[in-house]
C-alpha positions in Angstrom: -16.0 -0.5 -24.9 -17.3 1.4 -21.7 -14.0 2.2 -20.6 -13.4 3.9 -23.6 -16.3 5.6 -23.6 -15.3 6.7 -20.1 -11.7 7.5 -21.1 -13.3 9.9 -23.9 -15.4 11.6 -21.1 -12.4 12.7 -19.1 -10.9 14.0 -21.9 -14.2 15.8 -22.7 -13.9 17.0 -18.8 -10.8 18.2 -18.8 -11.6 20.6 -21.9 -14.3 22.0 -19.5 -12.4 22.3 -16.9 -10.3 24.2 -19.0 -12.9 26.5 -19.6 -13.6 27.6 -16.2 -12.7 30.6 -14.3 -9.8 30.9 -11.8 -11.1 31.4 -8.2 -7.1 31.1 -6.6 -4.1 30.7 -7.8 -2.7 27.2 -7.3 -0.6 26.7 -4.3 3.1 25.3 -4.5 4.4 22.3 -3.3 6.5 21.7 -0.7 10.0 21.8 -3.1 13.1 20.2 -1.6 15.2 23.8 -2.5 12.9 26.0 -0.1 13.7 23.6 2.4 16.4 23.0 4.4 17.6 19.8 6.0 16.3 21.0 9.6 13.1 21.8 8.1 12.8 18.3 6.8 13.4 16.6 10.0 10.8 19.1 11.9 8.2 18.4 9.2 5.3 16.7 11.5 3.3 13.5 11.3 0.8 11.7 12.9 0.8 8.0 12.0 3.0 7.8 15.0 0.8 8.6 17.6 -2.3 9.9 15.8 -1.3 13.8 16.8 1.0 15.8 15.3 4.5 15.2 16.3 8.1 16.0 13.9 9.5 13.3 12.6 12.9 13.8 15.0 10.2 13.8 18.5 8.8 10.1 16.7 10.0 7.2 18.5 9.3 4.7 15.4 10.9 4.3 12.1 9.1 6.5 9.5 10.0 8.0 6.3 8.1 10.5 4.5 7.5 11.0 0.6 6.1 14.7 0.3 4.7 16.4 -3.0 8.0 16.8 -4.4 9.6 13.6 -4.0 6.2 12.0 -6.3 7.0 14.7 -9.0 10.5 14.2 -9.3 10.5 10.1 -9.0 8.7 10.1 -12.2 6.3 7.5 -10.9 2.5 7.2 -12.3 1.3 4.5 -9.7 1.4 4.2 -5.9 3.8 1.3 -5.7 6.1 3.2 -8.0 6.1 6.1 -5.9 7.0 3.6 -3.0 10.1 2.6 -4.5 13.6 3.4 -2.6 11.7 3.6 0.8 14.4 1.9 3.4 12.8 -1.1 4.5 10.1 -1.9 2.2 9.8 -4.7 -1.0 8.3 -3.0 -4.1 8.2 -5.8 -6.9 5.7 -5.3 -10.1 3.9 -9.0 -11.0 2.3 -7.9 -14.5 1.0 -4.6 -16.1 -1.7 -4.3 -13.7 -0.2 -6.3 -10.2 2.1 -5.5 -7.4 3.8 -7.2 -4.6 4.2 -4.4 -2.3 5.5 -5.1 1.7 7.1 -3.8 4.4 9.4 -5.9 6.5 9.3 -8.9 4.7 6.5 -11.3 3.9 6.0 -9.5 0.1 3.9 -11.3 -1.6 0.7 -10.0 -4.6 -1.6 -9.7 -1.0 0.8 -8.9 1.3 -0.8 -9.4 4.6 0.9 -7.7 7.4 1.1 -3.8 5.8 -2.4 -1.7 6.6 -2.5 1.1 4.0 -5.0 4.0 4.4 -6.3 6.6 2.3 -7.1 10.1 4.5 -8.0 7.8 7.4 -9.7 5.0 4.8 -8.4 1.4 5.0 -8.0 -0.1 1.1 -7.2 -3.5 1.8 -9.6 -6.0 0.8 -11.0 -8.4 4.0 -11.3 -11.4 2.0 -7.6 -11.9 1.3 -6.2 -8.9 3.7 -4.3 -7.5 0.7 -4.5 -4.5 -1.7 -5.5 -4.8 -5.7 -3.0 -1.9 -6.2 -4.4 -1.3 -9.8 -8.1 -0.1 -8.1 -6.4 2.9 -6.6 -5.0 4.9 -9.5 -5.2 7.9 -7.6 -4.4 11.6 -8.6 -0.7 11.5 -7.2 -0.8 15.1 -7.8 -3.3 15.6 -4.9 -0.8 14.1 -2.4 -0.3 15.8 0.2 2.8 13.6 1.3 2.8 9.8 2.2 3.7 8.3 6.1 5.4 5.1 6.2 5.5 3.5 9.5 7.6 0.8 9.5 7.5 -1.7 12.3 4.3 -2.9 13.9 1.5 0.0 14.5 -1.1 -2.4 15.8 -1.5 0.2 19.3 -2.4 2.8 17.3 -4.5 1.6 14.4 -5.5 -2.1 14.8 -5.2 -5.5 13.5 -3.1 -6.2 10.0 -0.9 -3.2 11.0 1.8 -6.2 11.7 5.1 -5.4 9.8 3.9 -1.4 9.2 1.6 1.4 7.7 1.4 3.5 5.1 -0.9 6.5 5.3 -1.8 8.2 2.1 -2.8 11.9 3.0 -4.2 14.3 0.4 -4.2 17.8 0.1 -7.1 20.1 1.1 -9.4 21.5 -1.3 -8.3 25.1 -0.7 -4.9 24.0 -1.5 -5.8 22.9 -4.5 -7.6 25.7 -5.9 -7.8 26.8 -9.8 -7.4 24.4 -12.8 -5.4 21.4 -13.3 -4.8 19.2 -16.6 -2.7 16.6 -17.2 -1.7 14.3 -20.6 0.8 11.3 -20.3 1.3 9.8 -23.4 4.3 7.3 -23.9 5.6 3.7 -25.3 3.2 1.6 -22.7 0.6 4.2 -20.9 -1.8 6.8 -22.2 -3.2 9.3 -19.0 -5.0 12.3 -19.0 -6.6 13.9 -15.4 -8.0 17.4 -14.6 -8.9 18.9 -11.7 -10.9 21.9 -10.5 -11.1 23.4 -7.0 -13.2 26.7 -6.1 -14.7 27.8 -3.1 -18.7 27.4 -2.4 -18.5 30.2 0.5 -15.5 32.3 2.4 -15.3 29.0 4.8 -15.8 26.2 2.2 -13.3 24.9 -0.2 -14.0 22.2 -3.1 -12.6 20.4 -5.7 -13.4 17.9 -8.2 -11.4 15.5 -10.2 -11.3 12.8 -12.9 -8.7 10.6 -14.3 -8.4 8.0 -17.2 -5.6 5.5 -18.1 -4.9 3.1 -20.7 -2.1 0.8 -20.1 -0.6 -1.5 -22.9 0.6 -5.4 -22.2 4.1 -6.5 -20.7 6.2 -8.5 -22.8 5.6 -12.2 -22.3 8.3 -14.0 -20.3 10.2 -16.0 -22.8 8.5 -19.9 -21.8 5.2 -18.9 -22.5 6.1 -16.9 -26.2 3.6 -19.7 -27.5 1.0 -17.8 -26.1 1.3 -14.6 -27.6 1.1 -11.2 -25.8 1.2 -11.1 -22.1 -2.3 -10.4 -22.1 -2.2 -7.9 -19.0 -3.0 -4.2 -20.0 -5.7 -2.2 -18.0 -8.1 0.3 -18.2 -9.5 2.6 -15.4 -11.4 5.5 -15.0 -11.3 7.3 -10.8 -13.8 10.4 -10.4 -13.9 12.1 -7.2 -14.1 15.5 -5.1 -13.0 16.7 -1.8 -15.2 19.4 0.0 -13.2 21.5 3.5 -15.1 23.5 5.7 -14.7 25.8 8.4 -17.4 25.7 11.0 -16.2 28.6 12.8 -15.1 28.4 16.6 -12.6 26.0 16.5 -14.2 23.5 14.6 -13.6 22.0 10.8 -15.4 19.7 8.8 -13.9 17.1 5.9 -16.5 15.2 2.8 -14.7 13.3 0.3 -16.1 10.3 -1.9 -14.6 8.4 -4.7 -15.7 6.4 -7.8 -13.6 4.1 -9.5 -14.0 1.4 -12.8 -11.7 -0.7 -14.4 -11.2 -3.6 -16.4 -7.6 -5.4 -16.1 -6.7 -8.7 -18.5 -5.0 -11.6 -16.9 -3.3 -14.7 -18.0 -3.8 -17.7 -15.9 -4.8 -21.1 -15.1 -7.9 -22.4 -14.8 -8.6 -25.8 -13.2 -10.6 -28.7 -14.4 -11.7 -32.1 -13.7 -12.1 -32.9 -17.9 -9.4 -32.1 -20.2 -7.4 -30.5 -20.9 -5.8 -30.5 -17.4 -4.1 -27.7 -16.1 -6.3 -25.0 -18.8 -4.7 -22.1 -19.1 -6.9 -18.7 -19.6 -7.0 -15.3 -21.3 -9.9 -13.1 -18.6 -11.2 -10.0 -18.2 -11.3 -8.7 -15.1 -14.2 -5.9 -14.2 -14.1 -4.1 -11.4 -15.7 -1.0 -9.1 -15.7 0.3 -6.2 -16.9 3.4 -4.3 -16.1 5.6 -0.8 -17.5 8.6 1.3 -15.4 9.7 4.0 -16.5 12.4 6.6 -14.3 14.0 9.0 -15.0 16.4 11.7 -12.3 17.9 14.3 -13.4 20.0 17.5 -10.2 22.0 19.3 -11.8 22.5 22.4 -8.5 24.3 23.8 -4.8 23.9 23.1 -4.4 20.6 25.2 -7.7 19.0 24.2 -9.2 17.9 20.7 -12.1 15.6 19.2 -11.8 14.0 16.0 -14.8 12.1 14.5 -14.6 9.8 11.3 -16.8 7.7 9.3 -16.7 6.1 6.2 -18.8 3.9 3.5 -16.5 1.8 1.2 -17.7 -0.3 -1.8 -16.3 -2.9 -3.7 -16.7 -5.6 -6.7 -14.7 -7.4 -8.7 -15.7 -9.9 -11.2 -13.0 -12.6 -12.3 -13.9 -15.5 -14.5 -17.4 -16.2 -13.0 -16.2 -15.3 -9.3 -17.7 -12.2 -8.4 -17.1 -10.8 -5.4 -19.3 -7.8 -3.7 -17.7 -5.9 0.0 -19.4 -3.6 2.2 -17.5 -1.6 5.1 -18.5 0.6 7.4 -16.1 2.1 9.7 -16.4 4.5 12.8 -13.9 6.3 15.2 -13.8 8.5 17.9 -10.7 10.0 19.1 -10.0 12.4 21.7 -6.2 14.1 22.5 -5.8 15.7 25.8 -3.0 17.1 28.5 -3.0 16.0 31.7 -1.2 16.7 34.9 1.5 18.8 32.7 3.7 15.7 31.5 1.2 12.9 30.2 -0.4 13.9 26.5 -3.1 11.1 26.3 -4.7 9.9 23.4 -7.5 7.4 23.5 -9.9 6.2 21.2 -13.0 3.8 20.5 -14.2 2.4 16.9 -16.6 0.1 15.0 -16.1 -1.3 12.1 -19.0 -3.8 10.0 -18.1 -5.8 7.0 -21.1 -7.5 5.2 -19.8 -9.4 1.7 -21.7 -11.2 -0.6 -19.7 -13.7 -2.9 -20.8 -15.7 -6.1 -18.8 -19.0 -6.2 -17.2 -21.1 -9.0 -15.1 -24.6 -9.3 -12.2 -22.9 -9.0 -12.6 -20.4 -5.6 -15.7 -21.0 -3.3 -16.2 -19.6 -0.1 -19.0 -21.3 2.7 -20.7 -19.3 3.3 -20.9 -17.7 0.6 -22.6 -14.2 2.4 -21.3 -13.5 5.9 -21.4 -10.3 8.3 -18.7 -9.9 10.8 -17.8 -6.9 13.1 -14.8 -5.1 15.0 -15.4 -3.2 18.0 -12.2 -1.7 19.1 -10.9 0.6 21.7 -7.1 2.4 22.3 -5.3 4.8 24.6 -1.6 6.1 24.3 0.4 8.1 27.0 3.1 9.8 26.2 5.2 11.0 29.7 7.9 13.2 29.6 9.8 12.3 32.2 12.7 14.9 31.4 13.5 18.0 29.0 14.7 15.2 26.5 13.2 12.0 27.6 9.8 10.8 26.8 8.1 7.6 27.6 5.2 6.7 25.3 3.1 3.4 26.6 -0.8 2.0 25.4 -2.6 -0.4 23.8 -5.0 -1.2 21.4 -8.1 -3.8 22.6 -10.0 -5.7 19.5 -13.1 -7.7 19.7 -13.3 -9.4 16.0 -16.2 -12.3 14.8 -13.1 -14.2 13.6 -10.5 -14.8 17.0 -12.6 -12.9 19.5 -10.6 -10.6 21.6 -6.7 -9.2 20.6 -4.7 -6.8 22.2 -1.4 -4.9 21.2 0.2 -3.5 23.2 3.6 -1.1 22.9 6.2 1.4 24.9 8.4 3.8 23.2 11.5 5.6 24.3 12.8 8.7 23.2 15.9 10.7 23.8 16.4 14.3 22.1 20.1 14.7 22.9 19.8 17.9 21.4 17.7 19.8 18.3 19.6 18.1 15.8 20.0 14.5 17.3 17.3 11.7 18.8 17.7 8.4 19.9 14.5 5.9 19.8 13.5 2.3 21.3 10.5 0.5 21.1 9.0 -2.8 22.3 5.4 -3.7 20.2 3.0 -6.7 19.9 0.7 -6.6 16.8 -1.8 -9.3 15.3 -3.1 -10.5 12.4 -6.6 -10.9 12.5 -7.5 -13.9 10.2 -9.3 -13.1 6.4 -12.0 -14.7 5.0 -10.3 -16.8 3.0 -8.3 -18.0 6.0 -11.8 -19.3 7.5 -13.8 -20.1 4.9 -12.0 -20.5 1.2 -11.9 -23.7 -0.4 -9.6 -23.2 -3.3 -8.8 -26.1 -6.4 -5.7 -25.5 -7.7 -4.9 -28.0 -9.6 -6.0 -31.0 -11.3 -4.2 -33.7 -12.9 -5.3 -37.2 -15.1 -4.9 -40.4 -13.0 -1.9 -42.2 -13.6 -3.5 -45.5 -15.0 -5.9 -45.7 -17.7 -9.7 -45.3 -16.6 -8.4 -44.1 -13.3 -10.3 -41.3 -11.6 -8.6 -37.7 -12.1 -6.1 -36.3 -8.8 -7.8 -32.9 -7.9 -5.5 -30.6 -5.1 -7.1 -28.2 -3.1 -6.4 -25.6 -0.1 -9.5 -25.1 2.7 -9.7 -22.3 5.1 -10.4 -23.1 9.3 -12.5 -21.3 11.4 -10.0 -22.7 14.1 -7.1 -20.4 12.7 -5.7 -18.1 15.1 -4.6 -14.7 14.6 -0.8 -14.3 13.7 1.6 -13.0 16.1 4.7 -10.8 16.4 6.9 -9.2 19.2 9.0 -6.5 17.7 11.7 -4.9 19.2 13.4 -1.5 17.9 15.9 0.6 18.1 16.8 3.9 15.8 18.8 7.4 15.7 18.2 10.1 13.4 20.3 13.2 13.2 21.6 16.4 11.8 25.0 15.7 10.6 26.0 19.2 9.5 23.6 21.4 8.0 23.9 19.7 4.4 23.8 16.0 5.7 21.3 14.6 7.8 20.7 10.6 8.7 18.4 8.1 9.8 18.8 4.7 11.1 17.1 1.9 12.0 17.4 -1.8 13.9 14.9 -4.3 14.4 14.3 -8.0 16.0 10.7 -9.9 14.9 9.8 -12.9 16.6 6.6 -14.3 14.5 4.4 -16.8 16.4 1.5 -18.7 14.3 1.8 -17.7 11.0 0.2 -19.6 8.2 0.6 -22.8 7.1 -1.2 -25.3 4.6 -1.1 -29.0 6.8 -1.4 -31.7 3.8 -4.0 -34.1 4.1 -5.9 -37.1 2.1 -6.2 -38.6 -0.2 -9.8 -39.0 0.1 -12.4 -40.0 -2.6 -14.8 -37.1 -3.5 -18.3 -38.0 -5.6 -18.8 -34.2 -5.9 -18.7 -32.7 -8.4 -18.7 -35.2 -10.8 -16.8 -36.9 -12.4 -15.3 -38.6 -9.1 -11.6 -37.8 -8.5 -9.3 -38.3 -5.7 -8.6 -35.1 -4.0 -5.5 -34.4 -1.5 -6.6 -31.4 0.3 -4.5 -29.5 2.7 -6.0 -27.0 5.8 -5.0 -23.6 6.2 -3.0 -23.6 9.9 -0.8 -22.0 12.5 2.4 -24.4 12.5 4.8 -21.9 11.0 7.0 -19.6 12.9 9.7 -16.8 12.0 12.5 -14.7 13.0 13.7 -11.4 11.2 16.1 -9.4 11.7 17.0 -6.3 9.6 18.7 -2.5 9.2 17.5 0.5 7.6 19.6 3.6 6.9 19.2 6.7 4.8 20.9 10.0 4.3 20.0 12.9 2.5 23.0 15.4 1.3 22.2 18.7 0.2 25.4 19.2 -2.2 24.7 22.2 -3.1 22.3 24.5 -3.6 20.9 23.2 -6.6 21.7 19.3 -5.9 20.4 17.3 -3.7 21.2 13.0 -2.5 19.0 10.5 -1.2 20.8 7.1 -0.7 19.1 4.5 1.6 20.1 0.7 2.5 18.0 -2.3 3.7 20.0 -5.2 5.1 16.8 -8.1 5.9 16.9 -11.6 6.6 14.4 -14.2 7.2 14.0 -17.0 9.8 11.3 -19.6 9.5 10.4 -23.5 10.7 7.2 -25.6 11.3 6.4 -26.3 14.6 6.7 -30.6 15.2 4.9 -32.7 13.7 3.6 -30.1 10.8 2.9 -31.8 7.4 3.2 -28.7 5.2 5.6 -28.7 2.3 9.1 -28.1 3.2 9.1 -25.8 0.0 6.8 -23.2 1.6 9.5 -22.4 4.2 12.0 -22.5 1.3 9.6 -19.9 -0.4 8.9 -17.9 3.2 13.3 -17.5 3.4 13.7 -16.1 -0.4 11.1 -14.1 -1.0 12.2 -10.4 0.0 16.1 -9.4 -1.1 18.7 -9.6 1.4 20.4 -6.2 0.0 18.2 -3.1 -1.3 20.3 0.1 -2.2 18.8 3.3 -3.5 20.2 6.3 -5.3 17.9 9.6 -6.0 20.0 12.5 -7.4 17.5 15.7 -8.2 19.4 18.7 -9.7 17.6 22.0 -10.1 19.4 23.5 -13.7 19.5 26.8 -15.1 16.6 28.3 -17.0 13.6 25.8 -15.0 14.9 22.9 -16.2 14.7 19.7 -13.8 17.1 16.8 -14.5 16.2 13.3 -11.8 18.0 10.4 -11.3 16.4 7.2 -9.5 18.5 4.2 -9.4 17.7 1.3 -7.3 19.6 -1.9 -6.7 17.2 -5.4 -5.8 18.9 -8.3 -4.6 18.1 -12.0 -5.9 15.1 -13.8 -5.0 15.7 -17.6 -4.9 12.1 -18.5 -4.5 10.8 -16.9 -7.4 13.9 -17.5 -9.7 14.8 -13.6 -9.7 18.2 -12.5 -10.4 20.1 -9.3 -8.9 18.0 -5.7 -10.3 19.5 -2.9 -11.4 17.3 -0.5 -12.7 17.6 3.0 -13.7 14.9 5.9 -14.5 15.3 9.3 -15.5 13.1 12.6 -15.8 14.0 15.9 -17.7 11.6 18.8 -16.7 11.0 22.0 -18.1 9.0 24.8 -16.7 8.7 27.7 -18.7 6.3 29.3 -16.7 4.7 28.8 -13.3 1.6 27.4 -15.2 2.8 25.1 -17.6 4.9 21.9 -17.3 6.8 19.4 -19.9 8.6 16.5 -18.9 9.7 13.3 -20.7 10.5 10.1 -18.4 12.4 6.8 -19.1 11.5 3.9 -17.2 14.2 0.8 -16.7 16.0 2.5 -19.4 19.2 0.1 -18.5 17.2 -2.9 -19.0 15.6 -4.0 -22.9 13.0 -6.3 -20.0 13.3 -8.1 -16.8 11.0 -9.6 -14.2 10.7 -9.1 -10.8 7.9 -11.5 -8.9 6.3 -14.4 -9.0 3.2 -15.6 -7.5 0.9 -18.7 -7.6 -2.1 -16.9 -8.4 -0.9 -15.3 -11.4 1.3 -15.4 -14.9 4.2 -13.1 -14.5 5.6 -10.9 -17.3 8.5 -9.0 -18.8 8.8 -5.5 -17.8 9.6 -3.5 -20.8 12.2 -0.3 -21.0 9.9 2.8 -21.3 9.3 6.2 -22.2 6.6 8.6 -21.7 6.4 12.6 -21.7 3.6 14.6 -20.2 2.0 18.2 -20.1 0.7 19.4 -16.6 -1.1 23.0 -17.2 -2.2 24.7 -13.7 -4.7 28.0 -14.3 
């Protein structure tokens, strides 16, 4: 009922915001036609080396997803958008969950990706994963999107195992003027506005709000007994961004975000009194909060400061597990020439974590309030040793309340054969700091009658281990990019991942257990470090610029997965089983975008998925098209179809959730910019 209350207020908002006057016209985005090829490959970045660098100088497999790319795919939530990225595993659970990855390892908390927001980590500590579903961001304030894939632990820290992704909005003075949006369709109902002005000649602004209703998922066939899928969602994100010039050389960044929700969710719920397994219809509520503060100093051309801060706030309530997350995170970062060939960048941070979490039967956590800090320092040196060679080594040095002291180290290799053609290698070590639940869960699963009558109940639980260690890889890379011809350009990737002590749940028991009542035998098993893993994998894209109105993105993931416990481990053989099949062996993407006469836009996304033994998840094939029409430079219709070769499929399962059907759909939407 609040929710809709909320969704009624944006709508309210974005009539006001309609209302107001124009201070700027609103700035274009970057569009695929005013760019060339060339233009794409010398587009910079800096989740490479935390500087701005083009993406044919980066010595690391990234891929970029600008303005455009967002528009055109059609998508309305971040993993969506992700979609067709060589080298990473989208998969959507339910209505409101995702299994997003990069590398391997996908799973609904996919532990090895970090994923930032302007600088912001949005991964929650106690499971080291992402609720995808509490970040319905504006996608039309996207800047562009860096994926990083391979390790990026040197740079930015533990959990940055298998990649990055770095979500970077626009600035408020690009973003100037009135925005409204309306999505309307067969499963989603979205409306957003936006308004950016300008306080003083030096200060840009803008404010935001968004609402979105999202229906159920079809139920998946076993469970028709049920009824609906039970899995729509509600959420309401309000926001604003503030830029500021401070005048000699210096600028100044103040965002913060609000965000509620409720989400439904079919699952299981465990018991010691019948009926055994119980399966539940919940509401989930949810909130969470951020300020961000930025401040850059360019002292000269070969020296800058960059200072960042940020409060983050979360809570979620499921069932009657609430959980409540405090962060607090500080870094310094300073860039600087020296001695003509090394550009150094070096780096200290702090980051707190206080949580306070209300237990149940089902998920407990001892204790149940803990405070645990990261203190953290890196340096990078990038040599150029030639015109065309450059040697990039550092590290990154951790001190964490959870394995005490990490480091990562990594060297990079670059060759520019010419402007149009690169050659990269890398050698990287990354870790996986433990999460709370690793240490301290104690989770109970599943609960069964005895076998005999008036025998005591069978109760399985998981426990975390304050002796786990952090997880371990040594990556090795090697890539190319180039500029084919002036229409065709490429990018390729290799990689080798050797995985020491990753997780593993050692079996134990039985043992008798008086409490809680009644009494019940339980067979526990203990979180570990007896797995390890090998993968292997290529990446390539290519973009063709057919003409001068039709443009092709294909890209290809080849992965494979390795694993084996090390002697005399007693987890389940069906874990490694699970480990192998989770992630296709084959991904294959297609994105034809065709600018037609008279501001029309016609899209084409197609993207092939491999079979997923594990999770019983045959080949993919799914298809989704957008017409556009923009009859002036202020107004925009378009009309989308989602999966439109598929009446429903799945595409993950998990054990901590009921998966559902994923319905063909359609949706249209008006974007008005004054």
């Amino acid at each position: 009922m609040i929710l809709r209350k909320n969704l009624l207020i944006v709508c309210f908002l974005a009539l006001f915001i309609a209302t107001q006057p124009v201070v700027a016209k609103q700035s274009g985005t970057d569009d695929i036609f005013a760019m060339d090829l060339e233009d794409l490959l010398k587009m910079e970045v800096i989740s490479t080396s935390k500087k701005p660098q083009s993406i044919l100088k980066s010595a690391a497999a990234i891929h970029v997803i600008n303005q455009d790319d967002i528009r055109r795919s059609g998508a309305t939530t971040l993993p969506d958008v992700f979609r067709g990225v060589p080298g990473m595993q989208v998969a959507q659970i339910d209505a409101n969950k995702w299994a997003v990855s990069i590398r391997g390892f996908n799973d609904r908390f996919s532990t090895k990706t970090l994923v930032m927001i302007d600088g912001r980590t949005i991964y929650t500590p106690l499971f080291s994963g992402v609720y995808w579903n509490m970040h319905d961001m504006m996608l039309d304030d996207i800047d562009r999107i860096e994926i990083v894939r391979g390790p990026g632990g040197s740079l930015w820290g533990a959990n940055a195992v298998n990649g990055v992704i770095n979500i970077i909005t626009k600035k408020a003075s690009d973003t100037q003027g009135t925005m409204v949006s309306f999505i309307g369709g067969s499963l989603e109902r979205n409306v957003s506005a936006r308004y950016g002005g300008k306080i003083n000649d030096n200060t840009s602004f803008r404010v935001y709000a968004k609402g979105r209703h999202h229906e159920n998922f079809e139920q998946q066939p076993l469970l028709k007994h049920l009824g609906t899928a039970n899995d729509q969602w509600r959420n309401l994100t309000t926001g604003f961004r503030v830029d500021g010039d401070l005048g000699n050389n210096s600028d100044w960044m103040l965002q913060g975000g609000y965000n509620i929700g409720t989400a439904e969710e079919l699952g299981s719920s465990t018991s010691l009194t019948p009926p055994m397994p119980l399966i539940l219809r919940d509401t989930i509520d949810y909130q969470s909060g951020n300020l961000v503060f930025l401040w850059n100093k360019y002292v000269s051309d070969t020296n800058r400061w960059r200072v960042q801060a940020y409060y983050d706030y979360f809570k979620r309530n499921a069932l009657n597990n609430t959980n409540i997350v405090h962060t607090i995170d500080l870094e310094i970062q300073n860039q600087l020439q020296l001695f003509e060939i090394h550009n150094v960048v070096w780096g200290l941070g702090y980051r707190s974590v206080v949580d306070e979490l209300q237990n149940d039967f089902v998920v407990s956590f001892n204790p149940s309030h803990r405070h645990y800090k990261t203190f953290s320092a890196f340096i990078q040196d990038e040599i150029q040793l030639m015109d065309q060679l450059r040697f990039t080594i550092g590290t990154k040095l951790e001190h964490n309340d959870f394995t005490g002291f990490e480091y990562q180290p990594n060297a990079r290799l670059l060759y520019e054969v010419n402007d149009k053609n690169s050659v990269w290698m890398a050698y990287s070590r990354a870790v996986r700091v433990p999460s709370r639940a690793n240490d301290d869960i104690r989770i109970n699963f599943l609960a069964l009658s005895g076998n005999e009558p008036n025998s005591p109940p069978l109760l399985f639980s998981i426990f975390g281990d304050r002796r786990y260690h952090a997880e371990k890889v040594n990556a090795f890379e090697v890539g190319y990019r180039s500029l084919l011809t002036n229409h065709l350009s490429v990018d390729t990737a290799l990689f080798y991942n050797i995985y020491d002590d990753l997780s593993s749940a050692e079996r134990n028991g039985p043992v008798f257990e008086t409490s809680p009542l009644p009494p019940h035998l339980l067979f526990l098993s203990t979180f570990d470090n007896n797995t390890k893993a090998n993968t292997y994998g290529a990446e390539i894209m290519a973009k063709w610029q057919v003409t001068d109105f039709w443009q092709l993105t294909s890209s290809y993931t080849w992965f494979k997965l390795d694993a084996r416990y090390v002697k005399n481990s007693t987890a389940s053989p069906e874990r490694l089983f699970e480990l192998e099949h989770s992630d296709p062996r084959h991904q294959f993407s297609v994105r034809s975008n065709i600018q037609l006469p008279h501001n029309l836009e016609f899209n084409t996304n197609f993207y092939y998925t491999d079979s997923l033994k594990s999770h019983d998840v045959p080949v993919q094939a799914r298809l989704d098209l957008r017409l556009a029409w923009n009859p002036s430079r202020k107004l925009q219709l378009a009309v989308v179809g989602q999966n439109v070769t598929n009446k429903t499929h799945h595409e993950f399962d998990t054990t901590d959730a009921i998966y559902s059907h994923i319905p063909r759909s359609i949706y249209g939407r008006i974007m008005y910019n004054f």
